[in-house]
ZAMARGU-4260 file (C-alpha; in steps of 0.2 Angstrom, whole numbers, plus 5000, padded with zeros to 4 digits):
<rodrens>
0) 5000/5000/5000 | 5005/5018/4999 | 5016/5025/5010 | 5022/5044/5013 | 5024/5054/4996
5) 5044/5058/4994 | 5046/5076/5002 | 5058/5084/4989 | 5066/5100/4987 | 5071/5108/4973
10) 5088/5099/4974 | 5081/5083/4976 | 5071/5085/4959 | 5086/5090/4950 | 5094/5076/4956
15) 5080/5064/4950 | 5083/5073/4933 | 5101/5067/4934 | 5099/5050/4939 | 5087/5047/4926
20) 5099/5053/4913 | 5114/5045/4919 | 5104/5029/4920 | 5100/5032/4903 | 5116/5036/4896
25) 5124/5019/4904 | 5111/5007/4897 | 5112/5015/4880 | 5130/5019/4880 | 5136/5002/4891
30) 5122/4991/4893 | 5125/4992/4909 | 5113/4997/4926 | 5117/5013/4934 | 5123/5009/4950
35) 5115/5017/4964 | 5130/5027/4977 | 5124/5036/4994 | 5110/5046/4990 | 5100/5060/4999
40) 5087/5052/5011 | 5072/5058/4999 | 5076/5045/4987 | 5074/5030/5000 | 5056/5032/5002
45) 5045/5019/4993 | 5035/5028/4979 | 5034/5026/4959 | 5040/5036/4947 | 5040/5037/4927
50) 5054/5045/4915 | 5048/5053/4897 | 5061/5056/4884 | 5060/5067/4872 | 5066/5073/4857
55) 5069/5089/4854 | 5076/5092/4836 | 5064/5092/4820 | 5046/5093/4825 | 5049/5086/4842
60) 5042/5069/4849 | 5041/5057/4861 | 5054/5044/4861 | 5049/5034/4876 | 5043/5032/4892
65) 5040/5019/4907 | 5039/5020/4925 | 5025/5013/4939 | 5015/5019/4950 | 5019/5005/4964
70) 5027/5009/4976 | 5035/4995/4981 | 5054/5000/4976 | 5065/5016/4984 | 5062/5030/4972
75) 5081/5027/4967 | 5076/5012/4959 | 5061/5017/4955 | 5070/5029/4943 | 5081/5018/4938
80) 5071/5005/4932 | 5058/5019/4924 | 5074/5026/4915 | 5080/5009/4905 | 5063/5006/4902
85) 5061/5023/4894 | 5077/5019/4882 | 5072/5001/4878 | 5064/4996/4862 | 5049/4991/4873
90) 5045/5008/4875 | 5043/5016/4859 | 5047/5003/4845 | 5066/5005/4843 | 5078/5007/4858
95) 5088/5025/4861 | 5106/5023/4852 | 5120/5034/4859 | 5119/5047/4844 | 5100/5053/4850
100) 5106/5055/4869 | 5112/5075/4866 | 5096/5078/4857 | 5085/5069/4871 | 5077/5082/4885
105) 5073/5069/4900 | 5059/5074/4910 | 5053/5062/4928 | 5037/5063/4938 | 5039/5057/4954
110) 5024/5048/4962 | 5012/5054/4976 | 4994/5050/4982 | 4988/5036/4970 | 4967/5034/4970
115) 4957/5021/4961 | 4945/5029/4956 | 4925/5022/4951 | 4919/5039/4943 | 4937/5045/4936
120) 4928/5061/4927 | 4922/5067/4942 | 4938/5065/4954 | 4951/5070/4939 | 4958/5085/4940
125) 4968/5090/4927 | 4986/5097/4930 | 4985/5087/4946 | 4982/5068/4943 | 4990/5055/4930
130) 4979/5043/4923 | 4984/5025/4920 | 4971/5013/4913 | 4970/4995/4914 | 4959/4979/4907
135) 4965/4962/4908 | 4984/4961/4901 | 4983/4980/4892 | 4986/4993/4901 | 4993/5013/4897
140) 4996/5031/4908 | 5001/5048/4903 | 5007/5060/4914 | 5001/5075/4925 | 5006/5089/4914
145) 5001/5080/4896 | 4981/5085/4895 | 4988/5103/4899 | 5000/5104/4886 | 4989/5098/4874
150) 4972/5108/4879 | 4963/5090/4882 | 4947/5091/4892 | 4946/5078/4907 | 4935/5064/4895
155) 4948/5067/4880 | 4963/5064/4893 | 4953/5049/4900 | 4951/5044/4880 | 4968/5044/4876
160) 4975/5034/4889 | 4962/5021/4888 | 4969/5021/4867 | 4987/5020/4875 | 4981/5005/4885
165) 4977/4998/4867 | 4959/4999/4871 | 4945/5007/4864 | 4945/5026/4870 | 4930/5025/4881
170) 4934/5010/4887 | 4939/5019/4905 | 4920/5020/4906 | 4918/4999/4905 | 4915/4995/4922
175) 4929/4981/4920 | 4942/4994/4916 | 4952/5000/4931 | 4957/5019/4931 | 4970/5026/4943
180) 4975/5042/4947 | 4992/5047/4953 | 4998/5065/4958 | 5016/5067/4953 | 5028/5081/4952
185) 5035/5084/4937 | 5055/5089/4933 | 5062/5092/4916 | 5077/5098/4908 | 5075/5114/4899
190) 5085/5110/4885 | 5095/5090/4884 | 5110/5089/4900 | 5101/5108/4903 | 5095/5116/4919
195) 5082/5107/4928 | 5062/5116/4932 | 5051/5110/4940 | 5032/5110/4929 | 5019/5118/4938
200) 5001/5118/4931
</rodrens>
């Protein structure tokens, strides 16, 4: 079950930022796991966390993503794990090779209180909660900030990630579909290996 959320300071998500990169850069560049030194007492707690890549030459897109919402790991790990994922063909088709990673800006969204929701259009709030939506073996999220970016209403949000699930997009409606919101706090690099900021919408 849930535990605390992480209590993080600006510092703290710059550092989430750099772990996800390095981890990135070592499985791409090495094949290798980043290993995990002494790290500030934040990243000990037991919360989920999801890493987005993107690229940010030509029109710009997304070049992968993973994480959980479980909180069963250290967020260490958690970022970790979210990180290869992100950079592995299982993410978005093809794996990241070493020539894309200066054109990569990494963004992480560290998880907080995670609800399972029966009436997800009435206790979404959009800015505040990640959607992930599940049905037997398929299963999709998209993060916090995404409906924002994009000018999505609550039942388009809910849409798309039932079609990132692989379902039909109002699936989330069917009462076998499991909907879960997650609040996360959102830290990207500005510009690839840039300054970190924190998203706020």
């Amino acid at each position: 079950m849930p535990g605390a959320a992480a209590e993080l300071t600006p510092t703290d998500g710059t550092r989430a930022v750099e772990l996800a990169r390095n981890a990135v850069e070592t499985f791409v560049e090495n094949g290798a796991r980043e290993q995990l030194g002494s790290m500030r007492d934040a990243f000990y707690t037991r919360t989920g966390a999801f890493v987005r890549l993107e690229k940010t030459r030509g029109r710009g897109q997304l070049r992968g993503c993973a994480g959980s919402y479980d909180w069963s790991d250290h967020l260490g790990e958690a970022l970790v794990d979210a990180a290869i994922g992100a950079a592995s063909g299982d993410s978005c088709g093809s794996a990241v090779d070493a020539a894309e990673l200066d054109t990569l800006r990494v963004s992480v969204c560290i998880v907080g209180n995670v609800v399972l929701t029966d009436d997800p259009l009435a206790d979404l709030e959009l800015g505040r909660h990640g959607v992930a939506v599940e049905n037997g073996s398929n299963r999709g999220w998209l993060y916090p900030t995404v409906p924002v970016e994009n000018d999505w209403s609550e039942a388009e949000y809910l849409d798309r990630a039932s079609r990132k699930a692989g379902l039909p997009p109002t699936a989330w409606e069917d009462d076998d579909t499991m909907v879960t919101l997650f609040e996360g706090r959102v830290f990207r690099e500005r510009d690839p290996n840039g300054a970190v900021q924190e998203l706020r919408v």
